[in-house]
C-alpha positions in Angstrom: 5.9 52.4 64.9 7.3 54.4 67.8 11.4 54.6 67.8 13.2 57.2 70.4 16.8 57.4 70.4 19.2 58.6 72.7 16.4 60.8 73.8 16.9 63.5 76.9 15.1 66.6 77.7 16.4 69.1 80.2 13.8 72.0 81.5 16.6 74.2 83.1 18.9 72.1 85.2 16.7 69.6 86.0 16.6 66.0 83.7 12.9 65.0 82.8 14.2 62.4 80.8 17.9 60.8 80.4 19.0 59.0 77.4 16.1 57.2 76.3 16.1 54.5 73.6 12.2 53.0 72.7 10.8 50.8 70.2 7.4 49.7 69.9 6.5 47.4 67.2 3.8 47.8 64.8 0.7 46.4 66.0 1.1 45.5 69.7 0.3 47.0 72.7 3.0 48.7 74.8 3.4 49.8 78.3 5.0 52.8 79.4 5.3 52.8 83.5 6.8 54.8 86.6 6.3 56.8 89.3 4.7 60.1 89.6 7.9 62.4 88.0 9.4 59.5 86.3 9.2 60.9 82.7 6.3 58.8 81.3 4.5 62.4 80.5 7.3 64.3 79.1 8.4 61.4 76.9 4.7 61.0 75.8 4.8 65.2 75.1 8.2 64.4 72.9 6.1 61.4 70.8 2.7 64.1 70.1 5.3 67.0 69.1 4.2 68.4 72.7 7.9 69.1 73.9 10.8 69.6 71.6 13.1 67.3 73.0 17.0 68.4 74.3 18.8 66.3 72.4 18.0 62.3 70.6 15.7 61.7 67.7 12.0 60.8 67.9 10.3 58.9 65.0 6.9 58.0 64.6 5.8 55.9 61.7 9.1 56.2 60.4 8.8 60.2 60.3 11.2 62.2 62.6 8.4 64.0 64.9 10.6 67.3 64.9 11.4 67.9 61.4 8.5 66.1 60.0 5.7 66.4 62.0 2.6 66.7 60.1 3.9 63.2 58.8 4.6 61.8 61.6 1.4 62.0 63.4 -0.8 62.2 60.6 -2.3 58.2 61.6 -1.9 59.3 65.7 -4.5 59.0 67.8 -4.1 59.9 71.9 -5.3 61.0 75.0 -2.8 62.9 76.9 -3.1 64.4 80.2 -7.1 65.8 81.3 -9.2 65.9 78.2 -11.1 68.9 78.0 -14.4 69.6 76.5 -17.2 72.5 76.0 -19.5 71.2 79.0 -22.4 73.3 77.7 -22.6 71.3 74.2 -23.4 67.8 73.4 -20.9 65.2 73.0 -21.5 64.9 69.1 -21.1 69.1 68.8 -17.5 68.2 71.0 -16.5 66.2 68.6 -17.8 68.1 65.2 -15.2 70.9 66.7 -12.6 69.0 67.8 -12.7 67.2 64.0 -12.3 70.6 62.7 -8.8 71.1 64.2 -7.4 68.8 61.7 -9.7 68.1 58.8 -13.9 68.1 58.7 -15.0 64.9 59.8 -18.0 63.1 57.9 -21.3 62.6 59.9 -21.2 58.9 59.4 -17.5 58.7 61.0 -18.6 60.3 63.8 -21.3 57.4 64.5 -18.8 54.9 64.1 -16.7 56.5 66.6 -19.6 57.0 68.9 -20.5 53.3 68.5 -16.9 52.0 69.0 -17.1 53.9 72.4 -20.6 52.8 73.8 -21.7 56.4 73.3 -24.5 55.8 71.5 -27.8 57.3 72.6 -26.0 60.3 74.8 -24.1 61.7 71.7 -26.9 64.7 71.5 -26.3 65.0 75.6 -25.1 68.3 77.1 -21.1 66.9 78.5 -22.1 68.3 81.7 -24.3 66.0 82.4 -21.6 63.1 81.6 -20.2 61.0 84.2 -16.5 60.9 84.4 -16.8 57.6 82.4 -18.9 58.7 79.5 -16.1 61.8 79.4 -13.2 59.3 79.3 -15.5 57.4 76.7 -15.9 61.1 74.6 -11.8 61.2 74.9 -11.1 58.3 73.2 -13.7 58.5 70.3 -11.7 62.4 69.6 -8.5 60.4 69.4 -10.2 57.5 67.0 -11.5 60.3 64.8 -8.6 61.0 62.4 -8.8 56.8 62.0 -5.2 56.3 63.6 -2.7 53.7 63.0 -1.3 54.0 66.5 -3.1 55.0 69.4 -1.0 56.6 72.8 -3.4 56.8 75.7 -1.9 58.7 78.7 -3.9 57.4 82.0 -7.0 56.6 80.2 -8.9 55.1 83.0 -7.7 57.8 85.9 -10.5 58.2 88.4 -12.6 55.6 86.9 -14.6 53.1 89.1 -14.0 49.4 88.7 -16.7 49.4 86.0 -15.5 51.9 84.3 -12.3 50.4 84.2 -13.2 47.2 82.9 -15.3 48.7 79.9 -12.1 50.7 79.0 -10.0 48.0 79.4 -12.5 45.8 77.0 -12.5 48.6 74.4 -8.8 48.8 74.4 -8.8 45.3 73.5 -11.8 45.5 71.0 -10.3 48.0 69.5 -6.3 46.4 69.2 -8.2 43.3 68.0 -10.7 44.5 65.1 -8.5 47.6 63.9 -5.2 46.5 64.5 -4.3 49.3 66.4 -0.6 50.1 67.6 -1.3 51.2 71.6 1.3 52.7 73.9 -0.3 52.4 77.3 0.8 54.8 79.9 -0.8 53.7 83.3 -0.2 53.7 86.8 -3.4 50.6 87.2 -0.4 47.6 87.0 -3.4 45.0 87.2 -4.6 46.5 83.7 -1.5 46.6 82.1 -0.6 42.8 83.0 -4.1 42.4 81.1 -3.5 44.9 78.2 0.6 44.5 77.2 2.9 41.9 75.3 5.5 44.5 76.3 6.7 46.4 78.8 9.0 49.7 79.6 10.1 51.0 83.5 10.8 54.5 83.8 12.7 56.0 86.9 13.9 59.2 87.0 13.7 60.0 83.6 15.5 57.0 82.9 15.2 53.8 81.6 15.1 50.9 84.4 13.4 47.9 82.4 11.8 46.7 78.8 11.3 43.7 77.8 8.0 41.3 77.9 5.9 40.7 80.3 6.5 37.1 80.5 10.3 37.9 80.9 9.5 40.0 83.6 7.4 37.9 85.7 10.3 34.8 85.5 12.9 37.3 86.3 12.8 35.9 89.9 11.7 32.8 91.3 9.3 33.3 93.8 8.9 30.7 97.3 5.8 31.3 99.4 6.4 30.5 102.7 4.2 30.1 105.9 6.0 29.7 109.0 5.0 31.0 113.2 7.2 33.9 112.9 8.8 35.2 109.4 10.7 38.1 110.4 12.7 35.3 112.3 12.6 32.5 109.7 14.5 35.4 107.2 16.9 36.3 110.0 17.6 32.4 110.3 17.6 31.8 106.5 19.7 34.6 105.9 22.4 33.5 108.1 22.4 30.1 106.7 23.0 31.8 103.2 19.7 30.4 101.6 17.4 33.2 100.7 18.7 36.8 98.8 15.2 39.0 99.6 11.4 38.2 100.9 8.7 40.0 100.3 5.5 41.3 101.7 6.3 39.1 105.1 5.0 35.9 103.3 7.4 34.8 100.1 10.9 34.8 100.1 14.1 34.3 97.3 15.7 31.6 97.3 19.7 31.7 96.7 21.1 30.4 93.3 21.4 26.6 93.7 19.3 26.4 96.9 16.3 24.2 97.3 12.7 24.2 99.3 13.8 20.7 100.8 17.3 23.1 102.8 14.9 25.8 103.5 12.8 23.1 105.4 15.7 21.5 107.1 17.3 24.9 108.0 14.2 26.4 109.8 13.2 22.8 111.2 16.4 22.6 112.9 16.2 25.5 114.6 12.6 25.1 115.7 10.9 27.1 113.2 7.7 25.0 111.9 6.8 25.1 108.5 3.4 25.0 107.4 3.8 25.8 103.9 6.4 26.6 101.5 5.6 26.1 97.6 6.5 28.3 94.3 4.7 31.4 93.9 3.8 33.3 90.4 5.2 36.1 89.7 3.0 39.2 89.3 3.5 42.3 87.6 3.4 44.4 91.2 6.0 42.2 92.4 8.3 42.5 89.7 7.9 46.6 89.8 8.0 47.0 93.0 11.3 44.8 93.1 12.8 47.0 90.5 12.5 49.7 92.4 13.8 49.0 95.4 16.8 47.7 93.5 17.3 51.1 91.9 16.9 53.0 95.2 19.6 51.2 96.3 21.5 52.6 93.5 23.3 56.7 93.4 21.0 58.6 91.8 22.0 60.7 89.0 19.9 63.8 89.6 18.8 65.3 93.0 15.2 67.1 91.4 13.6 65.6 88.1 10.1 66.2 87.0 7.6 64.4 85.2 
């Protein structure tokens, strides 16, 4: 559905993004992460026809997005960066306009949006009296309008509180599961992407760090939890003996390739460490991103000033 290759775009001399190569599959649900500046926006920009891109080709749907782009997002849905309405008009006048920009929307596609949403009752109410909910609820029933194939949602539940997250997060789902929808997530809310995506991409710098599944991520290291009187000296003792290769968070550590719980126990034991606990820990989704970027810091960069 989505297919970048070799993509880079340059504004000036700084890289927002650096050889990219994405595929997302037709049908699941995709997501894009990285820091603040890491290209998730610019990239997005290069899918919608946003920003022309320096150099690569984009493809949506099969349809190169520069040279064919009424064709290429023809079944594209999004919402992408701050969605802005006409405060002093309902929701359902919002929408009539924002139809318009591509093709006039019947009256009775507009309810089913409205429905899908949980909209229903406040459609005729002015947007200014919307919470910031109801708006991000109004956002995604103008990006279901044009009845999309694929669906890229840019932060879609930024400044929402935990309620409004969860209904978001339950709509997203709804809506992959009854439409068959094709959703690239961009979101810096880890705990709802671990809910929401099969599979994942890393973005740092502009460049691509990570993508794979979320299941290979969270086995790409085996996690030991480990409760001990002091752990900042239980690392310095296991690290001299070889056994661990990185701890984190002052409670779980790494164990070295071939070592086992049972060494770690006679290693600290020895040296008068107790050991209340020490068992396997899952790995989450916070862990594993966090991890991969410490190990690219650790790494030259390639630019000195890159931008989102």
């Amino acid at each position: 559905m989505i297919e970048l290759q070799q993509v880079g775009k340059r504004f000036g001399t700084r890289m927002a993004v650096d050889d990219l190569t994405l595929h997302v599959s037709r049908g699941e649900i995709f997501g894009l992460l990285g820091h603040n500046g890491a290209g998730k926006s610019t990239a997005i920009g290069m899918m919608l026809g946003q920003v022309w891109p320096t150099c690569g080709k984009v493809r949506i749907g099969g349809f190169d997005v520069t040279a064919q782009r009424q064709q290429a997002l023809q079944n594209v849905g999004a919402i992408f960066e701050t969605p802005v309405f006409y405060d002093y008009l309902s929701g359902w006048r919002n929408l009539e306009i924002l139809s318009h920009y591509t093709a006039r929307t019947p009256a009775a596609r507009l309810r089913e949006v409205i429905d899908w949403v949980g909209l229903t009752g406040r459609e005729r109410s002015l947007v200014k009296t919307y919470s910031h909910g109801m708006r991000a609820r109004l956002a995604l029933a103008q990006a279901l309008l044009p009845q999309p194939q694929l669906l890229i949602l840019d932060e879609p539940s930024d400044g929402l509180d935990p309620e409004g997250i969860h209904e978001m997060r339950q709509t997203i789902l709804r809506l992959h599961r009854e439409l068959g929808l094709t959703i690239l997530l961009s979101s810096h809310f880890l705990s709802e992407v671990e809910q929401l995506c099969s599979r994942i991409a890393v973005l740092k710098n502009g460049r691509k760090v990570f993508e794979g599944s979320l299941s290979g991520a969270r086995q790409t290291r085996a996690w030991v939890r480990l409760r001990t009187d002091d752990f900042a000296a239980a690392m310095t003792e296991l690290r001299q003996g070889g056994l661990v290769v990185d701890e984190w968070d002052g409670q779980c550590i790494v164990l070295a390739a071939g070592v086992g719980a049972d060494e770690v126990v006679r290693r600290l034991v020895a040296a008068g460490r107790p050991v209340y606990e020490i068992a396997p820990e899952a790995q989450t989704l916070e862990r594993f991103y966090l991890g991969l970027m410490k190990q690219e810091r650790e790494k030259p960069d390639r630019s000195s000033a890159k931008v989102d």
